[in-house]
ROFI-275792 format. One line per field, with one value per residue (C-alpha): residue in three letters; residue number from 1; z, y, x. Coordinates in steps of 0.02 Angstrom, whole numbers, plus 50000, padded with zeros to 5 digits. Each point is the difference from the previous one (the first is absolute). Layout:
residu (ALA  ...)
num (NUM  ...)
up (Z  ...)
north (Y  ...)
east (X  ...)
//
This chain:
residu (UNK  UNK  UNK  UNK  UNK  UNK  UNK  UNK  UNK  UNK  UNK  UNK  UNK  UNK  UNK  UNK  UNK  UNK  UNK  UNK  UNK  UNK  UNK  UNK  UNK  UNK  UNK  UNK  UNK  UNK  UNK  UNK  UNK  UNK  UNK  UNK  UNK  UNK  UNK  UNK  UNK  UNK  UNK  UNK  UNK  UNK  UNK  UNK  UNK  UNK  UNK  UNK  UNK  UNK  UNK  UNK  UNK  UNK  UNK  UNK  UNK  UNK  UNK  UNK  UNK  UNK  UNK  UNK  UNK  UNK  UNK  UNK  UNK  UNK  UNK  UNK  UNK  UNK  UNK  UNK  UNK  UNK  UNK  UNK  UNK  UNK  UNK  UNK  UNK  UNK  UNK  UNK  UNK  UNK  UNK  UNK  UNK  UNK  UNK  UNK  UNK  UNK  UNK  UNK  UNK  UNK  UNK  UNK  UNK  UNK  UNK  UNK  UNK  UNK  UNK  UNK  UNK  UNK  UNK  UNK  UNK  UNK  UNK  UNK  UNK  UNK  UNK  UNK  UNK  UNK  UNK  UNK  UNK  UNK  UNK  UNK  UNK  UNK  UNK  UNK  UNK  UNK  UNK  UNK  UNK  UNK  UNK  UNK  UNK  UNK  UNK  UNK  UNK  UNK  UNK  UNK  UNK  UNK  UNK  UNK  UNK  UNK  UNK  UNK  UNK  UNK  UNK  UNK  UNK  UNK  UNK  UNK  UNK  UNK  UNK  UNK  UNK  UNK  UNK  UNK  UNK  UNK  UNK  UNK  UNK  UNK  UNK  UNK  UNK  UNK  UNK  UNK  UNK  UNK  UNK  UNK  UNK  UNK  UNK  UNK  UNK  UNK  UNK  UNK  UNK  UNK  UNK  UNK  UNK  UNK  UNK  UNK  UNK  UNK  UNK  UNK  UNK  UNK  UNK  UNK  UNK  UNK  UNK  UNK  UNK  UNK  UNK  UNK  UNK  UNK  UNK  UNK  UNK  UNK  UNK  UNK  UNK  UNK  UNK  UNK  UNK  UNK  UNK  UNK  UNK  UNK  UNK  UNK  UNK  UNK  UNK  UNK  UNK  UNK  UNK  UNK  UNK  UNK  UNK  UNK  UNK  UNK  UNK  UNK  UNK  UNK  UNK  UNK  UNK  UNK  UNK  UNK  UNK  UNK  UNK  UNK  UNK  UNK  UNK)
num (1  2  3  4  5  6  7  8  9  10  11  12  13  14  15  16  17  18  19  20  21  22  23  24  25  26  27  28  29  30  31  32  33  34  35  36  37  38  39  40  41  42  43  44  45  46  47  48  49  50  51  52  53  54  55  56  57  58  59  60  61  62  63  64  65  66  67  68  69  70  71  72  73  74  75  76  77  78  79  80  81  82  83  84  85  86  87  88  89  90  91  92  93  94  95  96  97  98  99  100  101  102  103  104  105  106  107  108  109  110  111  112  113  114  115  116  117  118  119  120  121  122  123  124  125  126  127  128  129  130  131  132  133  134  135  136  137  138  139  140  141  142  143  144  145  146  147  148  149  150  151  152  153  154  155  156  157  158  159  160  161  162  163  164  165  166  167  168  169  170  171  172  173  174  175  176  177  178  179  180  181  182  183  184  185  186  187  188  189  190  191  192  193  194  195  196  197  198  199  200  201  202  203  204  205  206  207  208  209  210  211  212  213  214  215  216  217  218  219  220  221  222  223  224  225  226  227  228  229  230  231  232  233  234  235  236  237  238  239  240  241  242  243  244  245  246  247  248  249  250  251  252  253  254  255  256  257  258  259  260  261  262  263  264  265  266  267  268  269  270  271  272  273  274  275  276  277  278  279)
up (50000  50055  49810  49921  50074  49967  49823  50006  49968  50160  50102  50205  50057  50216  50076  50138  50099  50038  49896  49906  49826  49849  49825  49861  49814  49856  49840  49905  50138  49971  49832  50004  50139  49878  49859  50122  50066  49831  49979  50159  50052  50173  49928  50082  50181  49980  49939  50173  50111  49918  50052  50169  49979  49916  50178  50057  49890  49882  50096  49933  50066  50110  50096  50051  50150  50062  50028  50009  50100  49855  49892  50121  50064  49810  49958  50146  49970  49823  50031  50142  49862  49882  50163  50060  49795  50010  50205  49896  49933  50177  49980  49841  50087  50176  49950  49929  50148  50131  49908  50007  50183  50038  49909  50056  50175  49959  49882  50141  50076  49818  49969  50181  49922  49850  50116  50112  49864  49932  50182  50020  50177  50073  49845  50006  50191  49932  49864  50150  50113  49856  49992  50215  49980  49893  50056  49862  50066  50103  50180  49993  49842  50091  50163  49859  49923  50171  50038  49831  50041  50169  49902  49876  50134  50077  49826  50019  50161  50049  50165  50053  49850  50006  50176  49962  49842  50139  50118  49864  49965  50172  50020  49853  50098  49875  50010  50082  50156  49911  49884  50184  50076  49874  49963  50192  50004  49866  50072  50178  49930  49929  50152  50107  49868  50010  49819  49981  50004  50105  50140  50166  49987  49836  50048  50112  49916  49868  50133  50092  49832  49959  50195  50014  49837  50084  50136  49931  49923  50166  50037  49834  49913  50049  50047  50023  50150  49902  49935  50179  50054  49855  50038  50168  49947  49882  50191  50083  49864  50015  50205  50031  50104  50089  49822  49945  50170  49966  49838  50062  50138  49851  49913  50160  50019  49825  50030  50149  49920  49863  50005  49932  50125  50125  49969  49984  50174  50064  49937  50079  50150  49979  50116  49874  50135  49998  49821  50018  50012  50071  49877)
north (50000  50122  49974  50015  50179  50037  49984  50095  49835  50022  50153  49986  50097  50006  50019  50128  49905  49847  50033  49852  49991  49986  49960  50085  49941  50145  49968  49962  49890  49893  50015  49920  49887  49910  49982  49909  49882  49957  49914  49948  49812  50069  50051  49871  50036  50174  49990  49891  50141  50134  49913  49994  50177  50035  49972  50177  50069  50170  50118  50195  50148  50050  49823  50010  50117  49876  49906  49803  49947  50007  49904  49866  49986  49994  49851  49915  49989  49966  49841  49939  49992  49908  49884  49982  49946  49863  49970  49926  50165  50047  49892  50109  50168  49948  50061  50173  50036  49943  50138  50135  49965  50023  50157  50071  49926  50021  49857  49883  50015  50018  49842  49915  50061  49873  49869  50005  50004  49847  49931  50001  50067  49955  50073  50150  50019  49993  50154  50102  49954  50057  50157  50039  49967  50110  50181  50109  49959  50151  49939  50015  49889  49891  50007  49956  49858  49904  50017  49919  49855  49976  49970  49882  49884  49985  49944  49867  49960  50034  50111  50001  50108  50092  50041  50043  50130  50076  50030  50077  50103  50079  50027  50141  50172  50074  49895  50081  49951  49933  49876  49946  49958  49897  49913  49972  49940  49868  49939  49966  49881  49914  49981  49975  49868  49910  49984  50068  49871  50138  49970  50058  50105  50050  50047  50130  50095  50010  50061  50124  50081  50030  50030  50139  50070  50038  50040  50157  50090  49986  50195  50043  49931  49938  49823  49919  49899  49841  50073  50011  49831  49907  50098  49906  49847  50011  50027  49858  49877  50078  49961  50188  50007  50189  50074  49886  50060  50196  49972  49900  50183  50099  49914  49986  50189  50022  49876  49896  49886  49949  49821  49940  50135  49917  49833  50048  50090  49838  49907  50131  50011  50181  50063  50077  50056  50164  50037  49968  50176  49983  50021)
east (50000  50142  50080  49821  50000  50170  49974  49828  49892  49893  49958  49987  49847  50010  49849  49938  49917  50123  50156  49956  50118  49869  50061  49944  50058  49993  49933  50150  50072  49821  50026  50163  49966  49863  50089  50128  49870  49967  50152  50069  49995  49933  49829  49898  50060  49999  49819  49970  50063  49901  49820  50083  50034  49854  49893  50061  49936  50009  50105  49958  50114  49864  50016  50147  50001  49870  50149  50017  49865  49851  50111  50022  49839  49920  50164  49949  49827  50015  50096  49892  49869  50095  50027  49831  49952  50144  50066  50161  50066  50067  50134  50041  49968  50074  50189  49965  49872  50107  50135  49873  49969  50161  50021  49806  49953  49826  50031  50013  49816  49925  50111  49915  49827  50018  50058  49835  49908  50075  49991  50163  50005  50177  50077  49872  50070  50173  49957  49960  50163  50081  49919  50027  50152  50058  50082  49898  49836  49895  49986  49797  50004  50099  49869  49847  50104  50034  49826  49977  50140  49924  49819  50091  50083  49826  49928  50166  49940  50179  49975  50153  50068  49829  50073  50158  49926  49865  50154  50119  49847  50002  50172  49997  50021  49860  49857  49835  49940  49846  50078  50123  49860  49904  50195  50003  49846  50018  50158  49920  49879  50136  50092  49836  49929  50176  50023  50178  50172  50103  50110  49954  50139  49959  49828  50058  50120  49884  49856  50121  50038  49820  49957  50126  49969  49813  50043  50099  49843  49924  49968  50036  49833  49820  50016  49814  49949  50016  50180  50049  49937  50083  50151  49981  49991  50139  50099  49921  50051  50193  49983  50003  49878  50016  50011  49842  49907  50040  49920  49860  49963  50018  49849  49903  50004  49930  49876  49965  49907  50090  49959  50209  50075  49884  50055  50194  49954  49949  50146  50124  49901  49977  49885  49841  49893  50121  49960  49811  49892  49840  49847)
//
């Protein structure tokens, strides 16, 4: 590419909005380039890649501060058509949008997309780890995609990875105190229900993380009762019990008769006729 614009065959167009490189080839330099074709042994294979790179379609001047992403997106689902016509053809695609991925993160949970469609959940899973895991990714993107993993490994009925996605989830600084407490949430029925193969050791780092993560936005935002009881039991499981029972008063002085602060206050045999105001 670098001697095709050295020698004026190609022009490199960079985009506003991402700095993507676009390639644009003047008249002549078509011109040329066809009569070339014509003749060259190569014809065939070329003709192969240009239905590949036919599925991103006709890129005008005015596209390109758009930047990458449209193109993508439109390749993307252009070949998940061909795919869903004849399941076989990912085998042919596979290579070129595993390279894509790898050059446009997005890629990767488009990519996943085709797999669950196809059913194809641990690979689908595997799309998205891909997509985490890489440095380029926005942090809330990366908040909305382990939400998505957790979701998949469910699906997989593999709760211990489900588990591990809900607590990675958590442990990003910028995720709302809405979306920690439904993550907390989920991951306490896990661990109440059993279903995870953790350690018992393993069970409480992960639990600390989450507990102290929680416990920092005390103050700072409106935690509900139920927040504030769940909180508590997240402490009880770790065998804290004073931090669980300061929790447990906490929720009692919102609402004495909050029937899971009540039974916590039962189990930590907090006294609740001290919280109860009389009616």
């Amino acid at each position: 590419m670098d001697e095709l614009f050295r020698y004026s065959f190609v022009e490199l167009i960079k985009s506003n909005k991402d700095e993507s490189i676009f390639i644009s080839v003047p008249l002549t330099a078509f011109e040329f380039g066809k009569k070339k074709l014509s003749v060259s042994p190569l014809k065939s294979k070329i003709q192969l890649d240009i239905i590949i790179l036919n599925y991103f379609g006709v890129t005008q001047f005015i596209d390109i501060n758009k930047g990458l992403k449209p193109k993508v997106e439109r390749f993307f689902k252009g070949i998940a058509i061909n795919i869903r016509q004849n399941r076989e053809n990912l085998n042919k695609f596979l290579p070129i949008l595993e390279f894509v991925s790898r050059k446009f993160p997005d890629g990767w949970r488009m990519l996943s997309k085709i797999y669950y469609e196809l059913h194809n959940i641990p690979k689908a899973i595997e799309s998205l780890q891909n997509y985490v895991s890489d440095h380029r990714v926005e942090v809330k993107e990366k908040i909305v995609t382990w939400e998505l993993l957790a979701k998949l490994y469910s699906l997989y009925n593999d709760y211990t990875g489900e588990a591990q996605s809900l607590v990675e989830m958590c442990n990003i600084e910028e995720i709302s105190i809405n979306d920690l407490n439904n993550a907390v949430n989920s991951l306490m029925i896990l661990f109440k229900e059993k279903k995870t193969n953790f350690k018992k050791e393993e069970t409480f780092i992960l639990l600390n993380s989450v507990a102290e993560k929680m416990s920092k936005n005390i103050g700072s935002v409106e935690f509900t009762t139920a927040d504030l009881t769940e909180l508590a039991w997240v402490y009880l499981h770790l065998g804290k019990r004073e931090k669980a029972k300061s929790f447990v008063k906490m929720a009692l002085n919102r609402d004495s008769r909050h029937p899971h602060a009540l039974n916590l206050a039962k189990k930590l045999n907090i006294n609740i006729n001290n919280y109860f105001s009389p009616t």
